[in-house]
C-alpha positions as CSV (number, residue, x, y, z in Angstrom):
1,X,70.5,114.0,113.3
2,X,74.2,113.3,113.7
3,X,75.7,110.2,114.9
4,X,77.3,109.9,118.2
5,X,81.4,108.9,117.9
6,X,82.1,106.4,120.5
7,X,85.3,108.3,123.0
8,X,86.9,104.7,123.3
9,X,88.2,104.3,119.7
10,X,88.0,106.7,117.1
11,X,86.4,105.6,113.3
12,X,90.4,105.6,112.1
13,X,91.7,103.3,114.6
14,X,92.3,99.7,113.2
15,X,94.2,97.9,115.7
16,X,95.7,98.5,119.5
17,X,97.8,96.8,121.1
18,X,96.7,96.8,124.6
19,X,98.7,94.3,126.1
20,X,101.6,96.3,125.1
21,X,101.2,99.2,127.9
22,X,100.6,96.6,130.6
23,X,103.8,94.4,129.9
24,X,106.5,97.6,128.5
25,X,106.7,101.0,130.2
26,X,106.9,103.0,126.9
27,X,109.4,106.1,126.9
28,X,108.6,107.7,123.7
29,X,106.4,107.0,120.2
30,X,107.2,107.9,116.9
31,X,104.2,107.7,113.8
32,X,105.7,105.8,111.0
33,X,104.3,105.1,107.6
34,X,104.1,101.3,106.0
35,X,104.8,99.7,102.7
36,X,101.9,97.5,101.7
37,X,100.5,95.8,99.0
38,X,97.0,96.1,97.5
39,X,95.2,93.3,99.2
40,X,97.3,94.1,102.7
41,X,95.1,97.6,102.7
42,X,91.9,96.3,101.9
43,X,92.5,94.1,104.7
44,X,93.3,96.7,107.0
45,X,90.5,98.4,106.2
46,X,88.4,95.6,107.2
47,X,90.4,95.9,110.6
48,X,91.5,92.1,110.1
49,X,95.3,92.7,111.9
50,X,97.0,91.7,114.7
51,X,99.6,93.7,116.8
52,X,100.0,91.1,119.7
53,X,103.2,89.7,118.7
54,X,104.7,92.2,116.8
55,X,108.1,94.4,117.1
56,X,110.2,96.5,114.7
57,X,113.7,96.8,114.1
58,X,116.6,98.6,112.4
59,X,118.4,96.9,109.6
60,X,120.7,98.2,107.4
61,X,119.6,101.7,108.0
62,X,116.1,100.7,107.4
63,X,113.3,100.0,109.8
64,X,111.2,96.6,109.8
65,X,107.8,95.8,111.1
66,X,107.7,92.3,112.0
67,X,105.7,89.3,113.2
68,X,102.1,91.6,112.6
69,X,99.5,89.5,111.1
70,X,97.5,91.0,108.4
71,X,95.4,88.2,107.1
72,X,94.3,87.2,103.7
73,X,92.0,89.5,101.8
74,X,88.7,87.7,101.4
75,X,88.7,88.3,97.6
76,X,92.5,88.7,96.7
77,X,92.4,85.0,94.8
78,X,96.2,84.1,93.4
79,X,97.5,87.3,94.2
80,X,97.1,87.7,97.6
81,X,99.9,88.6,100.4
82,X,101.7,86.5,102.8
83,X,100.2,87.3,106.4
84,X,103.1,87.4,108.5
85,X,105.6,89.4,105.9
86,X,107.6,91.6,107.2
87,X,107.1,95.3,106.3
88,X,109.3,97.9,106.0
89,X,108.2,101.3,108.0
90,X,108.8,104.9,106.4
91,X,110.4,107.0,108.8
92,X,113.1,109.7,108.3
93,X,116.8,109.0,108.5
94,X,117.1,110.9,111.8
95,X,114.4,109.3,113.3
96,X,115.8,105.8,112.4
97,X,119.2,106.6,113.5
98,X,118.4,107.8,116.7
99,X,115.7,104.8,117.1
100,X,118.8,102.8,116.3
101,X,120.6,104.3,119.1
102,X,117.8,104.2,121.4
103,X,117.8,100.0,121.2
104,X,121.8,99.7,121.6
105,X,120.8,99.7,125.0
106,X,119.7,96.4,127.2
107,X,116.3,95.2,127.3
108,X,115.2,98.7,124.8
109,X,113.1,97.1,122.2
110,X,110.4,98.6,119.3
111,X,106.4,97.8,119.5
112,X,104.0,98.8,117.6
113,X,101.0,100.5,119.9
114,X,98.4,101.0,117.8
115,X,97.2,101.1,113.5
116,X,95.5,103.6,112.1
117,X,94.3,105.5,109.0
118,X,95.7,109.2,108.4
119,X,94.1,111.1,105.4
120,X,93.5,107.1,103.6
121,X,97.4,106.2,104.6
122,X,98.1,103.6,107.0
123,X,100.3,104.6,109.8
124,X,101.7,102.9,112.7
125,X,102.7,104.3,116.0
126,X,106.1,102.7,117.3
127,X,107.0,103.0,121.0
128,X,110.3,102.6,122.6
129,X,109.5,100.8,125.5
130,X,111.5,98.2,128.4
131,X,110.0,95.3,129.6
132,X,108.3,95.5,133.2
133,X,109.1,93.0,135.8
134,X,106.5,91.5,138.1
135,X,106.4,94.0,140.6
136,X,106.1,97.1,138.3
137,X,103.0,95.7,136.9
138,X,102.0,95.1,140.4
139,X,102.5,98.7,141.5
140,X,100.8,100.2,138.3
141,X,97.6,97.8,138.9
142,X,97.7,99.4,142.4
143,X,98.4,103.0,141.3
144,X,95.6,102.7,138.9
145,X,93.2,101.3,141.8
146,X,93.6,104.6,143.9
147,X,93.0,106.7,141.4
148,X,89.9,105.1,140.8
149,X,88.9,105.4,144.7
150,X,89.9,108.8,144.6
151,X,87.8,109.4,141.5
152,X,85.2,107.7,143.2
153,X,85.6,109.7,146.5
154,X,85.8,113.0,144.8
155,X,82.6,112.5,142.3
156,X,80.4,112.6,145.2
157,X,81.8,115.9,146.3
């Protein structure tokens, strides 16, 4: 008999950041590939990372993962990584210039969303996103209340 996936998180997800959607309204994402060292993988596949306080950015016409916490492989001994390295991200030259131009503007800044596994690569999708004020997290709690009663309201119809 076949096992049952859970619909929450598929098997190749390895880290969301879920805090993300509720403090940035995101305007676009864009899957990039990461540069990693042995041990950083192993970790990953362990799921030991940390997207909270992460961002990227565009330097030198390159793109940077930064402040994500992989930790320590368990068994890396002396030639383990550093857990708060910053990580370059493979993207096309297109897609970095015009991420480039997308965070000229004010308050337009890079997060990595979620971590993942595609075909036994690490990937990483990057959103464009703005930060919310107050009142825009406000009115999405609220939105997101009504649909619920209207869910609710509907399912017994």
């Amino acid at each position: 008999m076949a096992k049952k996936k859970s619909k929450k998180t598929p098997d190749n997800v390895l880290a969301q950041n879920r805090k993300a959607r509720h403090d940035y309204a995101v305007t676009e994402t864009v899957e990039a590939g990461l540069v990693l060292t042995g041990t950083e993988i192993k970790s990953l596949r362990e799921r030991r990372v940390n997207l909270q306080d992460g961002f990227a950015q565009i330097r030198n016409n390159e793109a940077w993962m930064m402040n994500v916490h992989i930790s320590e492989y368990v068994q890396g001994n002396r030639f383990n990584h550093d857990p708060l390295r910053n990580r370059k991200l493979l993207l096309h030259k297109k897609e970095i210039r015009r991420l480039g131009q997308a965070t000229m503007d004010k308050g337009v800044t890079l997060i990595p969303l979620k971590m993942y596994l595609k075909h036994g690569f690490a990937k990483v999708l990057i959103g464009v996103a703005h930060g919310k004020r107050e009142y825009d997290k406000r009115q999405t709690i609220k939105r997101r209340e009504q649909d619920r009663e209207i869910a609710r309201v509907m399912k017994r119809y």
